[in-house]
N, C-alpha and C positions, 0 to 999 in steps of 0.2 A: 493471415497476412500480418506478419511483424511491423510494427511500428519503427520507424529510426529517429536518431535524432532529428532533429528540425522538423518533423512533421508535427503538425496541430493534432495534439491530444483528444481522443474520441470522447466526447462528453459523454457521461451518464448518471445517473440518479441509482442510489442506491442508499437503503437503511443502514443507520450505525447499531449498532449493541444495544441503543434506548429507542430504537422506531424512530428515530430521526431520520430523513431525509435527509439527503447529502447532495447536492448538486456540482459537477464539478466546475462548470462554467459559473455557479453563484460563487466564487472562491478570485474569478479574476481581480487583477491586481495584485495576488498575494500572489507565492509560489507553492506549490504542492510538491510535498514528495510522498509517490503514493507507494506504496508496499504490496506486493501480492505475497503470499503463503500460504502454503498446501493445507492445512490442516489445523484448527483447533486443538488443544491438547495431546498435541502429540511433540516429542522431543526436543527437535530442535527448533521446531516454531516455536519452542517455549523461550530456549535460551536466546532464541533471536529478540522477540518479544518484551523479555524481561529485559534485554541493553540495551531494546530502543525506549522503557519505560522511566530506568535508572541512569541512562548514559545520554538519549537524543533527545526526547521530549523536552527534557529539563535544560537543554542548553540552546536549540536552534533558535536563529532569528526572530523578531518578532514576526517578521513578514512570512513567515514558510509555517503551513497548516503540515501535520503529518497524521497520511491519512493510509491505516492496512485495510487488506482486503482479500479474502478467502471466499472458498465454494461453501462454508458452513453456513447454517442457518442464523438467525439475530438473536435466537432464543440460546442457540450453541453460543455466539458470542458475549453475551450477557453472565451467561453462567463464567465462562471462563475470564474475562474482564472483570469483574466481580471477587472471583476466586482470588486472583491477581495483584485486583489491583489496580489495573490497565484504564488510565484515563483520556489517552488516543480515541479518535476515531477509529473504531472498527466494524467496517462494510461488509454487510452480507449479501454477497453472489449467488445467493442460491436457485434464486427463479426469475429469468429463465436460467437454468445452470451454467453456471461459467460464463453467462455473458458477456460481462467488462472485461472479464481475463481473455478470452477469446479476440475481442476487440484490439488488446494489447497486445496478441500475440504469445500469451503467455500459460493458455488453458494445455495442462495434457487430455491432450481428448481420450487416449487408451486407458488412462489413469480416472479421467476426470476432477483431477486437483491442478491448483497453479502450479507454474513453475514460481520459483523465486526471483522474481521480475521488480525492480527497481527504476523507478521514472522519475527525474524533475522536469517539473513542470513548470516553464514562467509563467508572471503574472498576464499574459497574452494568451495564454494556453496551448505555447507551444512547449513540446520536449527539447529539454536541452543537453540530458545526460540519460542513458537507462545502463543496466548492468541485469543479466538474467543468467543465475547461477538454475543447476539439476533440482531435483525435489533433493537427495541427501545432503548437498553442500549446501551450510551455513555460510550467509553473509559477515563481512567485517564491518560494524557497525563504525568503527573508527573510517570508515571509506565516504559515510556520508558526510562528515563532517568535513572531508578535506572537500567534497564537490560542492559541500555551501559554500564552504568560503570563495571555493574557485569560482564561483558563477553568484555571487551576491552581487546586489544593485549597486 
């Protein structure tokens, strides 16, 4: 079941890259934009990755967390956030498999990797924008920036 807009975002708990717990409902008041992506170290989740590292992290609001999230493991995330660079939150899905991506609407179950699924989330913890491109097409990272500003407090 796809999530749409205006629906209340499905809470979940999930580790970041350091064993951190992540809750997304501990986050209200703020906004969330969360990222789903197929796959650690592979292509174009890099080039994605590296322009949300070098281009969005470093300019969004103070009030918006950005938060990715793949079926790779913490220990996968850590090495590749590490390797990187990567000071985001990065959520590992891996057990039970794809859970939150599923949640969102966003798991390929044949595949068993995300799609590339893109959520804000207000400080209510409703969605207010998502955009969900194939596993091949890369997002335009210049796209988030026009939906913050479009939808800032």
């Amino acid at each position: 079941m796809a999530i749409d807009v205006g629906d209340r975002a499905p809470d979940f708990e999930l580790k970041d890259q350091h064993g951190t717990p992540v809750r997304l409902s501990g986050l209200r008041g703020r906004r969330v934009l969360l990222i789903f992506y197929p796959l650690a170290f592979s292509a174009v989740c890099q080039g994605e990755l590296c322009a949300i590292r070098d281009d969005l992290v470093t300019s969004v609001p103070d009030d918006v967390r950005v938060l990715t999230a793949s079926v790779d493991s913490m220990f996968s995330q850590r090495a590749w956030a590490d390797q990187e660079g990567f000071t985001f939150s990065m959520l590992a899905d891996f057990w039970p498999h794809g859970e939150v991506a599923r949640a969102y609407g966003v798991l390929d179950e044949k595949s068993g990797v995300a799609l590339r699924g893109s959520f804000l989330i207000d400080g209510e913890g409703v969605v207010r924008w998502k955009e969900v491109n194939p596993v091949p097409s890369a997002r335009d990272i210049s796209g988030y920036h026009k939906v913050l500003a479009e939808f800032s407090q």
